[in-house]
N, C-alpha and C positions, 0 to 999 in steps of 0.2 A: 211742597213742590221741590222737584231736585232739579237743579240745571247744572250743564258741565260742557266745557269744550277738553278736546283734546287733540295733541297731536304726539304720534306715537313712530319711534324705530325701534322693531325689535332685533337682537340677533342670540340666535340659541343655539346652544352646542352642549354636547353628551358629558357629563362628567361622573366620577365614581369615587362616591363619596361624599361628596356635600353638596348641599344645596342653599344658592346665596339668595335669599329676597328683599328686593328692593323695594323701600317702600317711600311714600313723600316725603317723607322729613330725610329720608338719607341714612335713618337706619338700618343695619342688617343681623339676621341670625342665622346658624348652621346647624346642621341636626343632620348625623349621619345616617344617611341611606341614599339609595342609588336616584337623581334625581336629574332632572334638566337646570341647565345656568340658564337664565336669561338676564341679560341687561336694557335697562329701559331707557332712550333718553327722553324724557318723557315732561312737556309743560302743561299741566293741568287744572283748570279754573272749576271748583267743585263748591258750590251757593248750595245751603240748606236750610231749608224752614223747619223747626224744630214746631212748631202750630201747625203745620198739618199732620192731620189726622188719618189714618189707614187701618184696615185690619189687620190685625194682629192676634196673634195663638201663643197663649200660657200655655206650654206644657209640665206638670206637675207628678206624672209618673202615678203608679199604683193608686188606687183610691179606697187609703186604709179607713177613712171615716166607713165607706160600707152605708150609708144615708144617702139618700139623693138632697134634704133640706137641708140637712148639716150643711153635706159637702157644695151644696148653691152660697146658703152664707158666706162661708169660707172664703169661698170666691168672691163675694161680692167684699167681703173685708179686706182680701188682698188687693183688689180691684182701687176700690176706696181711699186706700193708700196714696195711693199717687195722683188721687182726683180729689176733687174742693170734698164732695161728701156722698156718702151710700147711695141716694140719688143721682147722684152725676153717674156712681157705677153703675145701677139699675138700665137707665138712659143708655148707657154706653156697650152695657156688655149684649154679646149677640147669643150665644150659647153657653151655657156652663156642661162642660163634661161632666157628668156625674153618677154615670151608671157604671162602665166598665173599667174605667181609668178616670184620673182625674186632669180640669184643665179648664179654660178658657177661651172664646174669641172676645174682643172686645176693639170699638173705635178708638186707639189712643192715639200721639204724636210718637214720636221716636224720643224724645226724652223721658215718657214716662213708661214705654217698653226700658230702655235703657235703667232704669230704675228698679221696675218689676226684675228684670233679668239679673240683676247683683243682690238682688235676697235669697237666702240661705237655703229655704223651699224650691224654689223654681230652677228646675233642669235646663229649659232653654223658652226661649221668647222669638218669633220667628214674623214675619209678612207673611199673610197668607196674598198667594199666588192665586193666578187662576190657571188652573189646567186645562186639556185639551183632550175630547175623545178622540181616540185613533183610529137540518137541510134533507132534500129526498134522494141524495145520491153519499154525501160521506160518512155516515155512518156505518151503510153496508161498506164501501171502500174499506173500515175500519174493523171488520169483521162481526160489527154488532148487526147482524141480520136479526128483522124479523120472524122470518123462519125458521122453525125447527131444525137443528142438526141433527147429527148424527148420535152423539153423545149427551145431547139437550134437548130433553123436552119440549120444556118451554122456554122461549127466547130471552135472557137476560134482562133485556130494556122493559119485559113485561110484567117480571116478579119480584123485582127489588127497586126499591128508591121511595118507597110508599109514607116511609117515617122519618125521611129527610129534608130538612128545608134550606133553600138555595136562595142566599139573601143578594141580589143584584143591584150595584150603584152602576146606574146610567140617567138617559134619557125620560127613563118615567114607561109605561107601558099603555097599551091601544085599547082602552074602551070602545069599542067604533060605532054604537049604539049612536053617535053624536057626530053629526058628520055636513055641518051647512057650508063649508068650505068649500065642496067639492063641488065642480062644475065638468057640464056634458060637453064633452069634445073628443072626437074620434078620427084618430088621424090614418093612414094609413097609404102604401104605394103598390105601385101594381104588379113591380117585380121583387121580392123584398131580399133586402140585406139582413133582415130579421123582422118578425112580426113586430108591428108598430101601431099595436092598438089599445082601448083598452075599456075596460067594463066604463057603462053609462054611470052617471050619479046616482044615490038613491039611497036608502036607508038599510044601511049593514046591520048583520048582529056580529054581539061581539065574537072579537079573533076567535076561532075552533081551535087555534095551537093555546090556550087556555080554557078550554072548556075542562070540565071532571073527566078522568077516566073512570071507565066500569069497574063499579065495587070498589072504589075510592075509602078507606080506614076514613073514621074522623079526623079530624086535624089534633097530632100531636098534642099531649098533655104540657109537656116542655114550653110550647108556644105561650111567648106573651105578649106578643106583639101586637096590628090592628090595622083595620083598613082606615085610612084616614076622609072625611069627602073636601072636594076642594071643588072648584069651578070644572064643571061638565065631568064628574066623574061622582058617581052615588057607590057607596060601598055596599048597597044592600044587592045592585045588580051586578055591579061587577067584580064583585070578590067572592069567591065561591070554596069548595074545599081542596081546589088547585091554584089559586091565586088568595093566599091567605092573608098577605099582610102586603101593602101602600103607603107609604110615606115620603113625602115633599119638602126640602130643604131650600131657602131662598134667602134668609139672611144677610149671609155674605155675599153672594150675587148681588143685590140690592145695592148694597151697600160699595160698590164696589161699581157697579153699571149703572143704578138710579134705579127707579122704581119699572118692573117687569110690562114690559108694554104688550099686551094682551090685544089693545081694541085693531093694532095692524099691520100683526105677526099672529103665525098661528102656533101660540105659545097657549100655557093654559097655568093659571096657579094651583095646582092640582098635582096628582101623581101621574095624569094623563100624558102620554106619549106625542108632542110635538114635533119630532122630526124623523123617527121610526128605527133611530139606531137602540132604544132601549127595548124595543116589541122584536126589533132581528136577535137581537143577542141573549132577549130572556126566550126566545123558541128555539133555537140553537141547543142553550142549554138544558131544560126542563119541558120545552114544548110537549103537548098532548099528540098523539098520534092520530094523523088524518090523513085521507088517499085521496091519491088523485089531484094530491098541490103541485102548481105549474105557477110559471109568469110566461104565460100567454102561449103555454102548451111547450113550453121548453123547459127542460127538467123534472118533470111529469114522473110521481111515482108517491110514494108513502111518506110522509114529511113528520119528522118528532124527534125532541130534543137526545142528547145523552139521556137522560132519568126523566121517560115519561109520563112516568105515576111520584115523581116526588115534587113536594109543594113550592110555591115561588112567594118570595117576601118581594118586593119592587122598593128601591129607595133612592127618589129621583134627586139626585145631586148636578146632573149639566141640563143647562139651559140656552135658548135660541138657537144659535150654532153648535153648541157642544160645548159651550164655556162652563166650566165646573170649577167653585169657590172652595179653596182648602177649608176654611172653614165648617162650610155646607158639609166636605166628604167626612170629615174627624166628628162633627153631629150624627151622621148617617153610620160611620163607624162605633161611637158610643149607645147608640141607641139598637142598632142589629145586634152584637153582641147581648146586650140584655135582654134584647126580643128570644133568643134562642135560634136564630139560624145555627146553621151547620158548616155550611161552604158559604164563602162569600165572594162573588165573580163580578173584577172590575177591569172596565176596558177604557183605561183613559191612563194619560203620563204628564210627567211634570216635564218641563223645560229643561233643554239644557243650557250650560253644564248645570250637571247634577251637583243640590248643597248636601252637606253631611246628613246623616240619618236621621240624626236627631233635631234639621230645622224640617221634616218632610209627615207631612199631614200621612199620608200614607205607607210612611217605614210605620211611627208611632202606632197607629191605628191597627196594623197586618200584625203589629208583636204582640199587642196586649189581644189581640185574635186569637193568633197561636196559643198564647197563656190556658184560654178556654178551651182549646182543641179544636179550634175552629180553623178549618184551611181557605188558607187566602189567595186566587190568583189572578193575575195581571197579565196584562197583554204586554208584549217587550217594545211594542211601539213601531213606527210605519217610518223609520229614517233608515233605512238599509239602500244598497248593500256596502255602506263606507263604514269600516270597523271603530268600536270602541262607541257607537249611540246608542246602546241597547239603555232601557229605561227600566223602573221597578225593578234594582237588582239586590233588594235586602235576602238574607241566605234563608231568613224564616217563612218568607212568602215562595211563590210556583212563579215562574218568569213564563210566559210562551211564545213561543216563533211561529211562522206564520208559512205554511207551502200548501201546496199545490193539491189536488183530486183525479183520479181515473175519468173525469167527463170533461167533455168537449163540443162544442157545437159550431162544427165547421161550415162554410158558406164555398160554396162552387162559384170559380169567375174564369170565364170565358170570353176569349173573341172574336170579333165577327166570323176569323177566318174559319173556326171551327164550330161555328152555330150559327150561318148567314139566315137560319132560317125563325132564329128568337127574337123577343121584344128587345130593344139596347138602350142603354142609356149613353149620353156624350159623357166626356173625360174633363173636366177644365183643372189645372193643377194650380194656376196663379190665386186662387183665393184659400187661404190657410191660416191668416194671422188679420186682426183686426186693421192692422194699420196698415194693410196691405187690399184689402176691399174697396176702398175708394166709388162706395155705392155701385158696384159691377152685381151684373145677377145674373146668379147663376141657377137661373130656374129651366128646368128639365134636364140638368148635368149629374153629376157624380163627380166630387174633388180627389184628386190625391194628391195625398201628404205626405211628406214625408219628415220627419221629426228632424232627423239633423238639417231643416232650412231654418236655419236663426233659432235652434234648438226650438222647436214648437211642441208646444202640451197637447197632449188630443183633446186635454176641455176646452181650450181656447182653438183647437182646429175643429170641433165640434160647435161652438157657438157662432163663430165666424163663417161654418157652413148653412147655418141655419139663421143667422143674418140674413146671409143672398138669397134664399132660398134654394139651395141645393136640393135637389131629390136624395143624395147619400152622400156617404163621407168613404174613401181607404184609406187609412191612416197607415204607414210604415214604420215601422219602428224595431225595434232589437229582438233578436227571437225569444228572449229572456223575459219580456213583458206584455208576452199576447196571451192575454187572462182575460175572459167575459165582464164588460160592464154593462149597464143598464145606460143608454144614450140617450139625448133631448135631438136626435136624427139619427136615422139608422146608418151603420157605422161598421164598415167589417175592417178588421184590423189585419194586416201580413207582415211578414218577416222582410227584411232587406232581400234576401234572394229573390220572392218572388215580387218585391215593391220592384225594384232594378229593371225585370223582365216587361211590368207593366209599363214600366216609364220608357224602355225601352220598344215599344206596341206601341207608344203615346207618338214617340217622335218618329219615328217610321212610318207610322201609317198614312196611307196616301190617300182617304177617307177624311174627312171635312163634317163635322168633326169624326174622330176616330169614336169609336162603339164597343159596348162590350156588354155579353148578359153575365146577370147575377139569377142564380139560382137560391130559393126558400135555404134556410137555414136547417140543421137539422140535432137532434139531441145525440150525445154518440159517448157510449163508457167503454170500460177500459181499454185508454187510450194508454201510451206510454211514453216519453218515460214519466211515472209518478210514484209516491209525489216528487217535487221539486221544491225546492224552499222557494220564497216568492222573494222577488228583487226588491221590494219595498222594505218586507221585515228587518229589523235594528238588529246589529251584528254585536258580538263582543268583540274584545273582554272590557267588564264592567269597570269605567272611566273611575269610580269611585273603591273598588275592593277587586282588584282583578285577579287575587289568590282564589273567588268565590265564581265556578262558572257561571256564566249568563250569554244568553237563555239556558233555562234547563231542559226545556222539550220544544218540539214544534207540533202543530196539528195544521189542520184543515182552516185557511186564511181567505181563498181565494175562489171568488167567484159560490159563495155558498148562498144557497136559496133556502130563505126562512118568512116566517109570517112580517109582514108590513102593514100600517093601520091606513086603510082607504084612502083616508082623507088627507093623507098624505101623497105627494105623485114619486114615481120610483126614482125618479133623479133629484128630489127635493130640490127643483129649481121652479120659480113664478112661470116659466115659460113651458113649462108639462104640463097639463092638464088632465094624463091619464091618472086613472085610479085603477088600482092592484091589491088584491090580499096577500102576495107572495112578491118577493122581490131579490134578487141579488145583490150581493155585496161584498168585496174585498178588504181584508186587512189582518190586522194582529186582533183587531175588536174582535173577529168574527172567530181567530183561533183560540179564545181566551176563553169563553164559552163552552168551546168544546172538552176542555178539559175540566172548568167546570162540571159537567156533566156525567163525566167519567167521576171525576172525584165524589160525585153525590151516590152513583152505585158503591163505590170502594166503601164510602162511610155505613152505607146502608148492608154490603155483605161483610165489612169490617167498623165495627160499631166503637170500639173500642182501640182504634189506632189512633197515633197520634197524627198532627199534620205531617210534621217531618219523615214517618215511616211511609204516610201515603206518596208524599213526593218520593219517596225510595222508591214504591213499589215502582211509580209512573217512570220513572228514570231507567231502574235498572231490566225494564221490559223492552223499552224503546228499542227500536229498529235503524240500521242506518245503511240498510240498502233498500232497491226500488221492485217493483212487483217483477222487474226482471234479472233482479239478483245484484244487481250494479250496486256502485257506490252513489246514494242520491245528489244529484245535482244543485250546484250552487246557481239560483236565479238573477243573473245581472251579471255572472259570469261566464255560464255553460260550464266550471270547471268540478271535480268533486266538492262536497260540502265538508267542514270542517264543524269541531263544536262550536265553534263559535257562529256557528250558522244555526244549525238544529240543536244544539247543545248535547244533552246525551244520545238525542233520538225523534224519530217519530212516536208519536201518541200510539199505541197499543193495547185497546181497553181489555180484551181476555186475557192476555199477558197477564197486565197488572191485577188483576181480580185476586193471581196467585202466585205472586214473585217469587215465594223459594224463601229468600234472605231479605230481610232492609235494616240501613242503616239509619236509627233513631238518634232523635234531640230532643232534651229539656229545656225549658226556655234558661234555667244557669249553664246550657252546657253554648251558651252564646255570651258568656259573660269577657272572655277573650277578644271574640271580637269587638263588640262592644268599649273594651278599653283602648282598641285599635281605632276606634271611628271618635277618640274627645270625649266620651264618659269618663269623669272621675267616679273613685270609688263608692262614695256617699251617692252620686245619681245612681250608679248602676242599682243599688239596696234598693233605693226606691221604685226606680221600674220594675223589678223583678218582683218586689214585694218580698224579699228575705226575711227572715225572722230576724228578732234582735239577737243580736254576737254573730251573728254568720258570718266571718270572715270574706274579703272580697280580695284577690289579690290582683295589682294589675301589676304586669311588671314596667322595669323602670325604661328599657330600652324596647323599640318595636319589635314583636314576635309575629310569625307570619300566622295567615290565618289557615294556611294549608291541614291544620291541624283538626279541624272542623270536621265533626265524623257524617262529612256530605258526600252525597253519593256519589261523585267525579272525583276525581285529584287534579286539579290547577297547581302550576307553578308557575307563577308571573318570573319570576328571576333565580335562577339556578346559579349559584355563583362556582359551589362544591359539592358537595355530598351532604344529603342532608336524609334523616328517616322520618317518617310520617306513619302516625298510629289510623288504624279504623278497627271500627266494633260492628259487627253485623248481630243481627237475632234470626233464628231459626222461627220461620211460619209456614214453613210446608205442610205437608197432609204428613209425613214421618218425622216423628219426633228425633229416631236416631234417624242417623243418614253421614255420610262422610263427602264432603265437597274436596275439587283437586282444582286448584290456581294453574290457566292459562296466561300468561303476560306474553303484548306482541307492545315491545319496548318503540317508544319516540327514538327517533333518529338519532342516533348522536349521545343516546341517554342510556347509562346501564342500569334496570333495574331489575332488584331480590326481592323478592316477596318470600318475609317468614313469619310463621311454617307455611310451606306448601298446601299441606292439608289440613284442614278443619274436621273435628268430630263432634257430633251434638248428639248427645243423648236425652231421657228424662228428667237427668240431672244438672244440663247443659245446654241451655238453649242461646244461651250468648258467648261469643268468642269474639277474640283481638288479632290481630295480624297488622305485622309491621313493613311497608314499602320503602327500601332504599334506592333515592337515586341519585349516581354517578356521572358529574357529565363527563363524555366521551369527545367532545371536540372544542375547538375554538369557534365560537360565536359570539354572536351578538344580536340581540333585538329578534329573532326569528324563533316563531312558536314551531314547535314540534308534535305529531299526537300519536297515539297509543293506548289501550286498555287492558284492565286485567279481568278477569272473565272466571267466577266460581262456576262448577257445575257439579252436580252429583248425578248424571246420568240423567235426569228428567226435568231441572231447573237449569238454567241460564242467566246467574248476575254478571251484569255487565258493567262497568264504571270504567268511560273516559279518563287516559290520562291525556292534560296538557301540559308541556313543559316548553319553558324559553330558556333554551340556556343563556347566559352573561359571563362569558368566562373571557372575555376580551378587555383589557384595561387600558384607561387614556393617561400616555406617555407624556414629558412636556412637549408643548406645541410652540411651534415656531415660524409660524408664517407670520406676514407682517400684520395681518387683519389682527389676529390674537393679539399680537405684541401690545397694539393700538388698543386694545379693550382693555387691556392690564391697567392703563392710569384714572380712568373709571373710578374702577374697581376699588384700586390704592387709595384713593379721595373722598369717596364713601365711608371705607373702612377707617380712613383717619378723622 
């Protein structure tokens, strides 16, 4: 048990050069580099029980035994150690890593982590945390039509992805064969703000976005994975030659929340899909193709993931609400791996701030990935648009952002004065917030909202209308965040201009009460401008290595319609009662999938790439204007986007099929960074699994990671002139061919690229080229952007540059406040 008071004054100011930290006792150290002062004055009561007990994760790096019994022993002897006897560690431990990497979860106190963590073996020793999770129109948006073109046959999504398996940690996935949950109730109004009904109860068969597709290969020889059975999920029915492997992690949940309460929650011990974000995101990515999917005839059209014919592993890691146990995901990481996926698609973030890489279930787990060739990606997370929360920003894994699609489904509203002759509903505005209802009813009304009254949520101007009994909800809010949700009352959302207009009808009208018709809703594509990045998605630069861009792409976040399990209701709230096959859903979960899916074709028509060249391809394809040529919009500001909104780009899946050039990694060519993020040399050996004599060198003073042959160029701080090396490889359809260097230089930044041209012949498929940049003015703290752009007439590499210049230095300071902070400081130091 930890307990602490605290009271705290900070004051912080820019300094160049050191960095002072204070800590309880009154010590301090400095380490040059460009950093913040802060001074604390700071009285803190910090009580610790060294007897309680937590999970906790050995991480031990490569797992050169190559045994699974061995390397369990091992563990259990390391374990043992620091407990009365091999029993106690039996009892204690939750998982032993020992397939892919090596390691441990186990229940200890913090004195006997602190134990394990100062032996000679063990890299780091860490809390496991618990984390948190974050279609039939975006696809074609994306130019992946089902249709034959022009120059294609056959559709893309229909002849590749056959021999690839997509291993997904989420929620678990929707057997829906099993459905007593679900109860008959049909709601519905007589003018709608959207249809508001939904299928009766009754006995489903399983989701059709997992059914086989036609002429379905056997399941991979590679595979060694399995369908597991657990509570209402039989593997014999619901695992087929499209749903090959199921597996359920609960452990560390457990152990952490108490025993999973099944009998009143609709949870299951099982791989079974309880809350429907792991059945949206595994049909996103790999879903089966099927016509004519709608939520409730909106959206209506041919619905199937990225890679419709390639196989799905499920490996359910969050539980109840979305709660996922580091433990649980570094088991589910150990185990896919050995199973033989291919792509591994996870939509879920750690907390911020972000710890070092090496205490993060999910850096560890995404490297020893990579190691296999297996590509990892993650959602960047739903804290946008306030910069620097981007989440999952390790350089080995795929980041993604989260914007916008070509559809929309606009609602018609009118007033009496121009349709005295429709059905109307009254206006009432006073009910919006709970504590503002005071049992008023508002039965046969329509609310409006408007969000800046006491800044109000529309789930809480949603709940609070359907308290009263509202007939419907208008909610006003920012143009920037009027994206389709699934509502518990029908609910049309407007921009301030036209909320303003209404409110202004509201108070004018001389009409008792004032009226207005709503017209049916309707489906409506390419609309413009799209995409948009979505206001929610997590911005850079990454809080933790900001030399490394993050996000690196964006896709399709917002408002995507995918398969949903019945028995679930589409707002997963007690107070729905409809049931849906198909449902919407907004976020970074939902873009993370997408590229997923893409990345499962790449693997499939490029078998033999690594992760890091796939993320090249996905990168240097990317787009960063709108289907009207515009620069895409930033959502949450209207202004243009920046990378650090989309990162290199929008998702571009024909693009990337055939990028030209990409820039590759080995997992030693991250051995740099690695020594930048607190690996000593003897850990870095062991995660990588180097041979014996391999030299490691880290150097003595911090080198930037700019050097990192990734497909952007970040420069967190420009002080002077500095050069930056990149290697490209030649994979076009011409083995010779001569590429010519485009650069449209950051403001303020002069930069050479040499040589200009690159030549690749039969003899030369890889080349180096070196980027100088100059800074050109005095600043400070302000990111700059720019790209340089190879082509040879028929390819287009693109790579982002960012640059901040810092070329502004702090003189002595002489106001009184400083003056006052200086004896502090003095007294510490003495």
């Amino acid at each position: 048990m930890v307990a602490f008071q605290l009271r705290l004054m900070v004051t912080v100011m820019m300094v160049h050069g050191v960095t002072v930290d204070g800590g309880g006792g009154g010590t301090m150290t400095t380490r040059p580099e460009r950093s913040f002062l802060g001074l604390f004055f700071l009285s803190l009561y910090f009580f610790h029980s060294p007897s309680t007990s937590d999970v906790y994760i050995v991480y031990l790096g490569c797992n050169d035994i190559q045994d699974p019994i061995l390397t369990l022993n091992y563990h259990l002897e390391l374990l043992s150690s620091v407990l009365p006897s091999q029993e106690d560690a039996r009892e204690s431990m939750l998982y032993s890593y020992k397939h892919s990497f090596s390691g441990f979860s186990a229940k200890i106190n913090s004195s006997q982590a602190a134990n394990l963590a100062s032996m000679e073996r063990v890299i780091s020793v860490f809390k496991s945390q618990i984390l948190l999770l974050h279609t039939t129109r975006s696809w074609d948006f994306m130019g992946l039509n089902l249709e034959p073109i022009a120059d294609q046959a056959t559709p893309l999504q229909l002849t590749h992805g056959d021999g690839t398996i997509v291993g997904l940690f989420d929620s678990g996935i929707a057997d829906t064969t099993h459905h007593e949950k679900i109860h008959d109730k049909v709601g519905y109004i007589s003018c709608k703000l959207y249809n508001y009904y939904s299928n009766e109860s009754g006995i489903w068969p399983e989701s059709k976005s997992f059914h086989e597709e036609p002429r379905m290969h056997p399941i991979p020889r590679t595979w060694r994975g399995e369908c597991v059975h657990g509570e209402n999920f039989n593997p014999k029915k619901a695992c087929n030659l499209k749903l090959i492997g199921a597996r359920y992690y609960l452990k560390g949940y457990e152990q952490e929340h108490g025993p999973l309460n099944t009998s009143e929650t609709l949870e299951y011990r099982s791989p079974r899909d309880a809350n429907g974000h792991g059945t949206h995101t595994a049909s996103t990515a790999v879903g089966s193709t099927v016509k004519m999917a709608s939520f409730s005839g909106f959206g209506q059209g041919t619905a199937r993931g990225g890679a419709p014919r390639a196989r799905l592993a499920v490996y359910k890691v969050c539980w109840e609400v979305g709660k996922c146990s580091e433990a649980d995901i570094l088991a589910a990481f150990d185990e896919a791996i050995h199973d033989g996926v291919n792509v591994i698609s996870a939509s879920f973030g750690s907390p911020l701030p972000l710890l070092p890489l090496y205490k993060w279930s999910s850096d560890i787990g995404s490297f020893h990935a990579m190691q296999k060739g297996i590509s990892v990606i993650f959602s960047a997370g739903n804290n946008g648009p306030d910069p620097s929360l981007v989440k999952n920003v390790a350089p080995w894994s795929t980041c993604v952002g989260a914007s916008s699609i070509d559809r929309n489904f606009p609602t018609r509203v009118t007033n009496l004065i121009a349709f005295f002759f429709c059905h109307l509903f009254s206006i009432n505005h006073m009910i919006c917030r709970m504590d503002m209802w005071r049992n008023n009813s508002a039965v046969g009304t329509v609310i409006l909202c408007f969000s800046t009254q006491g800044q109000v949520q529309i789930e809480e101007a949603e709940f609070a209308a359907w308290i009263a009994n509202a007939t419907g909800l208008i909610f006003v809010d920012s143009p920037t965040r009027q994206y389709v949700d699934v509502d518990i009352i029908p609910t049309i959302r407007m921009d301030m201009i036209q909320g303003t207009k209404m409110n202004h009808y509201l108070s004018q009208s001389m009409m008792t009460p004032p009226k207005v018709h709503i017209f049916p809703s309707k489906t409506v594509i390419k609309v413009s401008p799209a995409p948009v990045v979505a206001d929610f998605s997590s911005r850079g630069p990454s809080s933790i290595s900001p030399d490394i861009l993050k996000p690196d792409i964006s896709a399709p976040g917002i408002s995507i319609l995918a398969a949903w399990p019945p028995g679930i209701s589409p707002t997963s709230t007690e107070n729905d009662q409809r049931s849906v096959e198909w449902n919407f859903q907004s976020g970074t979960s939902m873009a993370c999938p997408h590229v997923s899916g893409v990345v499962a074709l790449l693997k499939s028509v490029h078998p033999n790439w690594s992760p890091a060249a796939i993320r090249s391809a996905l990168m240097t394809t990317a787009y960063n204007r709108d289907t009207n040529h515009d620069t895409i919009l930033a959502g949450g500001s209207n202004e243009e986007s920046s990378p650090f909104d989309i990162g290199a780009g929008h998702l571009n899946p024909m693009k990337a099929m055939d990028p030209g050039l990409v820039y590759d990694m080995k997992a030693d060519d991250y051995i740099l960074f690695l020594c930048n993020n607190g690996y000593t040399k003897d850990q870095i050996k062991r995660i990588i699994g180097l041979p014996p004599g391999t030299p490691v060198i880290c150097p003595k003073e911090f080198k930037t990671n700019t050097n990192l042959n990734y497909p952007s160029i970040t420069v967190s701080s420009l002080e002077s002139t500095i050069t930056i090396k990149r290697t490209v490889r030649n994979v076009g359809a011409k083995k010779t061919t001569i590429y010519f260097a485009r650069i449209l230089s950051p403001h303020g930044v002069e930069i050479t690229v040499w040589p200009r041209i690159l030549f690749f012949s039969y003899f030369t498929c890889e080349l180096s080229y070196y980027v100088t940049l100059k800074p050109q003015k005095v600043s400070q703290g302000r990111y700059d952007y720019g790209e340089i752009v190879w082509s040879d007439g028929f390819y287009t590499v693109r790579s982002p540059l960012v640059v901040c210049v810092n070329t502004v230095t702090l003189t002595a300071i002489t106001d009184d406040s400083s003056q006052a902070l200086d004896q502090p400081l003095a007294l510490a130091r003495a």
